[in-house]
N, C-alpha and C positions, 0 to 999 in steps of 0.2 A: 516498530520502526519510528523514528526521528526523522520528520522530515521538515523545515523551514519553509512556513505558510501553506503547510494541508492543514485541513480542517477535518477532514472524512478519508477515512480508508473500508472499502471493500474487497471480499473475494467472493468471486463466480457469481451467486444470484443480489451478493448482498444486502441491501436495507429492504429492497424490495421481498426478498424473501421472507423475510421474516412475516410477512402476511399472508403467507401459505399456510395450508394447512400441512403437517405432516405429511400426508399420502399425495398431498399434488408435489412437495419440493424432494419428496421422495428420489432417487436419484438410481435406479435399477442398473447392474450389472450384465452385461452378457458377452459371448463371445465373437467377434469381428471375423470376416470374412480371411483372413489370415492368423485368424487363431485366439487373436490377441483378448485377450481380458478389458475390456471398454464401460465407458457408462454412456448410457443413452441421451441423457440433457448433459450434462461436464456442469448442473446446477451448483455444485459445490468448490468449480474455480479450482480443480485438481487437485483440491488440500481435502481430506477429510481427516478430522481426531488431530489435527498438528503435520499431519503426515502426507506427503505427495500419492498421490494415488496415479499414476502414472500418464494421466490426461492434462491438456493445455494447463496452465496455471493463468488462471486468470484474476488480473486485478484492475481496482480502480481506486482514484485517488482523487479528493477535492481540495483547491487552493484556495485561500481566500485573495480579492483583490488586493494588490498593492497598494498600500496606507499611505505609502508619501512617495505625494502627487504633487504638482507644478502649478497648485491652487493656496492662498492662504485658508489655515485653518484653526480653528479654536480649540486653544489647551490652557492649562493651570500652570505654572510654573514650579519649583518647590517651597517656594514660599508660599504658595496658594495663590497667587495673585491669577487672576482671567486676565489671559490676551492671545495673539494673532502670532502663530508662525507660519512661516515659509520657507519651504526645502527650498536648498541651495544644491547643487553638484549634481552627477549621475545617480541616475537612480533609473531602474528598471517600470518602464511602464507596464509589462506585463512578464510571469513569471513562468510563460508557457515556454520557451526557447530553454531554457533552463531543467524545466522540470522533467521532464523526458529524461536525459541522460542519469539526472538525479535518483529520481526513482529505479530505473532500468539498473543502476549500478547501487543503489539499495536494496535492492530485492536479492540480488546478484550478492553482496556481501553476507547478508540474512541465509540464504541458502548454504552459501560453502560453509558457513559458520556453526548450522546444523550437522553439514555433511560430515566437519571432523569432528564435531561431538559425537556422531552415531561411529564414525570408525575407531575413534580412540577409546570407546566403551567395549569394543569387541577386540582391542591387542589383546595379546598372549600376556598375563602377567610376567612371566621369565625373559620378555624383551623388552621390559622398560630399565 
C-alpha cells in the first residue's frame, strides 16, 4: 500500500512480534461456541500466508510529523546555496483527521482488488 506520510505499516502483532519466539506467537485454532473455526490470540491480524483467515483484520499504520510547519527553516537551494524558508499558505498541522478515512478506504481498495483477483481466477473459461 501507498500511503502519503506513513512510515510504518503493521498487521496483528507486528514489529512486536517478531521478537517472539515461534511457539509463543504461535496462533492455535479451535472451534467457538457456535461452531465457528477461530484462533485463540487473532496474533496474526486476520491475514495469515496473504490470505484472510476469517478473524478481525487488524492493522496499524505510522505517520510521520508534518515537515512544513509555520517556523523558518534551513534548506539548500538548487544552486547549493544555504538559506532560510518559510511555508506560506495552508498547510495541515497534523495528518490524523485525514488518515483515518485514507487508510480505512485503502485497505478497503487493497481487499476488493484481491477479492476479484480470486474470482476472475476461478470463471469458467467458456464465459470469457
Amino acid at each position: 500500500m501507498s500511503l502519503p506520510a506513513s512510515k510504518g505499516f503493521e498487521v496483528g502483532s507486528g514489529f512486536p512480534g517478531t521478537l517472539l519466539t515461534g511457539i509463543e506467537h504461535n496462533d492455535p485454532f479451535y472451534i467457538d461456541e457456535d461452531g465457528r473455526t477461530r484462533t485463540k490470540t487473532n496474533r496474526s491480524g486476520g491475514i495469515q500466508g496473504g490470505i484472510s483467515n476469517g478473524e478481525t483484520i487488524v492493522i496499524r499504520v505510522a505517520f510521520k510529523p508534518t515537515s512544513t510547519i509555520a517556523r523558518s527553516q534551513e534548506t539548500v537551494t538548487r544552486d547549493g546555496v544555504e538559506t532560510e524558508l518559510l511555508a506560506r499558505g495552508r498547510h495541515d498541522p497534523c495528518v490524523l483527521p485525514r488518515a483515518v478515512p485514507m487508510v480505512e478506504s485503502m485497505v478497503a481498495l487493497v481487499l476488493a482488488d484481491h477479492l476479484m483477483q480470486q474470482v476472475s481466477e476461478h470463471i469458467e473459461p467458456s464465459l470469457c
